[in-house]
N, C-alpha and C positions, 0 to 999 in steps of 0.2 A: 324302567331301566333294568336290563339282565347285567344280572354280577358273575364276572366269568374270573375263577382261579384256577392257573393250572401249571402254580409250581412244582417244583421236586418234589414237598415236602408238604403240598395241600393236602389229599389226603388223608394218612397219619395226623397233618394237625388239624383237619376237619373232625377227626374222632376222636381224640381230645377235646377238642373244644367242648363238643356237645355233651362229652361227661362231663366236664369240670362245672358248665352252663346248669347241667340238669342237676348239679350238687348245690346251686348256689341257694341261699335262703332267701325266700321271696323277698326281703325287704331291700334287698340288692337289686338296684335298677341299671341299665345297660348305661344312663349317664355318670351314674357312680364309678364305672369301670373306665369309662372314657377318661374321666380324673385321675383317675390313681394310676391309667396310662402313663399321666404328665407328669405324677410324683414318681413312677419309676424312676423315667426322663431325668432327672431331681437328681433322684438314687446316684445316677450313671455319672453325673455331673460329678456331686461329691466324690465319690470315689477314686474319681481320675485326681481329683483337685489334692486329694489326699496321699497321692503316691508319691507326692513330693517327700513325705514321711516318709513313705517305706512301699516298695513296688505290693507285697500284701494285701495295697488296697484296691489291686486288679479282682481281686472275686468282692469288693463291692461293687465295684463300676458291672461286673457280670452282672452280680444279682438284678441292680439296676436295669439292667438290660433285658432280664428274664420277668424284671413287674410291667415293663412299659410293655413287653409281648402279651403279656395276662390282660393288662387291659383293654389295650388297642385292638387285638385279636377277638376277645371275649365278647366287648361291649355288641358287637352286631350280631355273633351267634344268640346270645342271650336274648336280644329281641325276636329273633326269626323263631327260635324255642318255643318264645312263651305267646309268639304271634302278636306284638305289639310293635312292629317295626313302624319306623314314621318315615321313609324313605329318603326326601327330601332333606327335613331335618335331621336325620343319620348322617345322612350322605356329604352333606352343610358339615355340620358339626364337626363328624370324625377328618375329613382331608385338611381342617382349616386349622381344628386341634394337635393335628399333625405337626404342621410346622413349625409349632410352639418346641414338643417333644423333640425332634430332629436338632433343632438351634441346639437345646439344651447340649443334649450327645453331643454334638461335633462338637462345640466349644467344653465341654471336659475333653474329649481327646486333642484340643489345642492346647489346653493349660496344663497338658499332661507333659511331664519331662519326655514322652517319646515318642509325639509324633508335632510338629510346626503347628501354630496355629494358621496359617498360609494353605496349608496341605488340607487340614481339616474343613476349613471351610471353603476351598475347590470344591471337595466330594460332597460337600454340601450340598453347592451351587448343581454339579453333575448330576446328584439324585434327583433333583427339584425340578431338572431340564426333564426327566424321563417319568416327574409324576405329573409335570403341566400336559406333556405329549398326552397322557392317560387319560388326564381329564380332559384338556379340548377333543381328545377323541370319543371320550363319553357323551360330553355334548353334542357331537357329531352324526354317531351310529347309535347310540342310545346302550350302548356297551360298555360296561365298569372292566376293566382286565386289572385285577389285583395284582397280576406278577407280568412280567415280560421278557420272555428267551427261558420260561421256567424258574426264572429266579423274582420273588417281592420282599417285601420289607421284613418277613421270617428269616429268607436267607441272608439278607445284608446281617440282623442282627448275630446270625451265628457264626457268620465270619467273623467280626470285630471278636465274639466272643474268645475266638479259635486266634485270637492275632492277641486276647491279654494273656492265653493260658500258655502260648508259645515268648511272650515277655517272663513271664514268670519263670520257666524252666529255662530259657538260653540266653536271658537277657537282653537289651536294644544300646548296643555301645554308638556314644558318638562319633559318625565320622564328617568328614571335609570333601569340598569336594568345589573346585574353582570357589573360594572362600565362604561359602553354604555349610551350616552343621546339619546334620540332617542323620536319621537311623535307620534301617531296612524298614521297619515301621512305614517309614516318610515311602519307602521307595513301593512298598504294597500299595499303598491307599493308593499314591497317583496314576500307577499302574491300572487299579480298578477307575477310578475318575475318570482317566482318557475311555476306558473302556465305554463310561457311562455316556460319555462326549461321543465317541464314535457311532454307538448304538441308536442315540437321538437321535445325528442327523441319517442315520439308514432310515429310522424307523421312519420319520419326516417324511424324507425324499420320497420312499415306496409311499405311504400312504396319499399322501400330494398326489402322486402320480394317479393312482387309484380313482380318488376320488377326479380326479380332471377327466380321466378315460370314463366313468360312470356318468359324468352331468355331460361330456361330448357328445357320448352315444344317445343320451336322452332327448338332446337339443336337435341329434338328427331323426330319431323315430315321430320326433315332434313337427317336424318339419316336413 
């Protein structure tokens, strides 16, 4: 399987990675990371849950956000590093481990006072259309694309991150709206969500097509 990344922000976080990997002490295993991926995830959760106290606890739900990238990110440099990747069971492992992490997130930003749990788990649902598209296409061409349109799961996290630091300095007021409470918060995310909806069925459509005009042409040279 070729693993193709070619976001914004690859990269910058390719060279990162591989410091932080090469700093790691051998007794740190890439599944160790994968884990502590999911206590980030954890992290994110708490903190949202905790802004009920006091908006404050938007740089935990960050930090959260910033352990689930260390791990999620890290676990697969750290095996290519040290040359003990298991492809397969990476590959298994980190997409499946995902889902776990992702639930967590979305559900602290629904039981956050600023964004619907409704909204939240749309963009869920949106992201999840656009990593199954990833993966049955992995199966397909034998091609992993970490990101798509230049944006993967580094950039989603640094938007949410940029959407708690813009809560904190102008705040998220409740408004109305045909009897809906809902906060600009509400109104970013779904705006991204259709996005994620829109971009599936393109990415769909084109690929469908592709692949139909590939096995046509095959079935005539065969013929």
């Amino acid at each position: 399987m070729i693993r193709v990344h070619t976001s914004v922000s690859a990269e910058v976080e390719r060279k990162i990675l591989i410091w932080l990997a090469s700093r790691l002490p051998g007794w740190v295993k890439p599944d160790h990371l994968t884990a502590f991926g999911v206590f980030g995830a954890g992290v994110t959760l708490l903190g949202y849950a905790l802004t009920w106290l006091s908006p404050g606890f938007l740089w935990l739900a960050s930090l959260g956000l910033v352990l689930h990238w260390y791990g999620d990110s890290l676990d697969g440099t750290l095996a290519r590093l040290r040359k003990i990747e298991r492809p397969r069971y990476g590959y298994f492992l980190d997409q499946t481990v995902d889902v776990v992490g992702n639930l967590l997130i979305c559900l602290g930003m629904g039981i956050s006072p600023f964004i619907r749990m409704d909204t939240a788990l749309l963009a869920l649902a949106g992201y999840h259309a656009l990593s199954i598209y990833s993966f049955v296409k992995t199966c397909v061409s034998n091609e992993f694309h970490v990101a798509l349109l230049g944006s993967g799961p580094t950039e989603i996290r640094m938007l949410i991150i940029a959407m708690n630091m813009l809560i904190l300095a102008f705040g998220a007021p409740g408004l109305a709206w045909m009897g809906l409470a809902f906060t600009w918060c509400d109104v970013a995310v779904l705006v991204e969500t259709l996005g994620f909806f829109a971009v599936f069925i393109w990415f769909v459509a084109s690929y469908a097509r592709e692949l139909r005009d590939e096995e046509a042409a095959g079935s005539v040279l065969e013929s």
